[in-house]
C-alpha positions in Angstrom: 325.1 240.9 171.2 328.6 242.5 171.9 330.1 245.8 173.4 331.2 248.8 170.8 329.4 246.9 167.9 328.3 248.7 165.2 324.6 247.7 163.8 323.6 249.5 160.9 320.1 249.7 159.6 318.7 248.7 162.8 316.2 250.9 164.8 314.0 250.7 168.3 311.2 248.6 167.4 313.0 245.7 164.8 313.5 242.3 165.9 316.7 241.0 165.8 317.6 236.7 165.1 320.4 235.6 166.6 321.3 232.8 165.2 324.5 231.1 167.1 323.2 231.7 170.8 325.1 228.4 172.0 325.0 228.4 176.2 322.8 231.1 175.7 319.5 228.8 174.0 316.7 227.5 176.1 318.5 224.5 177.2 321.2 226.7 179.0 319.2 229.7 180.3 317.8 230.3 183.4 315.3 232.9 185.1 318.4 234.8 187.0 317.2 237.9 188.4 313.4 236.8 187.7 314.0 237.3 184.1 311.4 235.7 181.7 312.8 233.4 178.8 312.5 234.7 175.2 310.2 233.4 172.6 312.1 230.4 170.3 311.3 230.6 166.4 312.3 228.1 164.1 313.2 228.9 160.7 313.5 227.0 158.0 314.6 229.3 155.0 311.2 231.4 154.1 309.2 229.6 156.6 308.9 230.5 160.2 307.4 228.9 163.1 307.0 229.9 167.4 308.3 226.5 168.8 308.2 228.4 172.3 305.9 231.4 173.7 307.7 234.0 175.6 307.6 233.5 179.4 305.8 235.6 181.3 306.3 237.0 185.1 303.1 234.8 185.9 304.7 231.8 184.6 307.6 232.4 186.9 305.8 232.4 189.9 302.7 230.2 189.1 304.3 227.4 191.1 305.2 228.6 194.3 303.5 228.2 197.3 303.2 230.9 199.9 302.7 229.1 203.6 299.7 230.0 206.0 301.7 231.6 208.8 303.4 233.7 206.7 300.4 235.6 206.1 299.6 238.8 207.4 
């Protein structure tokens, strides 16, 4: 979220909306490193809804193929 920023009132375990990601939404991310994509949530003042589920490491590998010969 940014270097030497202070966030007060936050502690391990809250969850934390970011609402202005711009390049850094779904449309603009990428798996770099193998890195799963976050969960989207819209929100519509007191209502909330998951538009997206979290990625998971299966999901990032689910469509590659592994050739014969290759195996051991």
């Amino acid at each position: 979220l940014g270097k030497d920023r202070v966030m007060n009132g936050v502690e391990e375990g809250d969850l934390l909306a970011v609402f202005s990601a711009g390049a850094y939404g779904f449309s603009m991310s990428s798996n770099y490193n193998s890195r799963p994509r976050v969960a989207e949530v819209l929100v519509d003042k007191d209502r909330f809804s998951l538009i997206r589920r979290r990625e998971t490491y299966e999901d990032l590998t689910d469509k590659e193929m592994i050739p014969d010969y290759t195996r051991i």
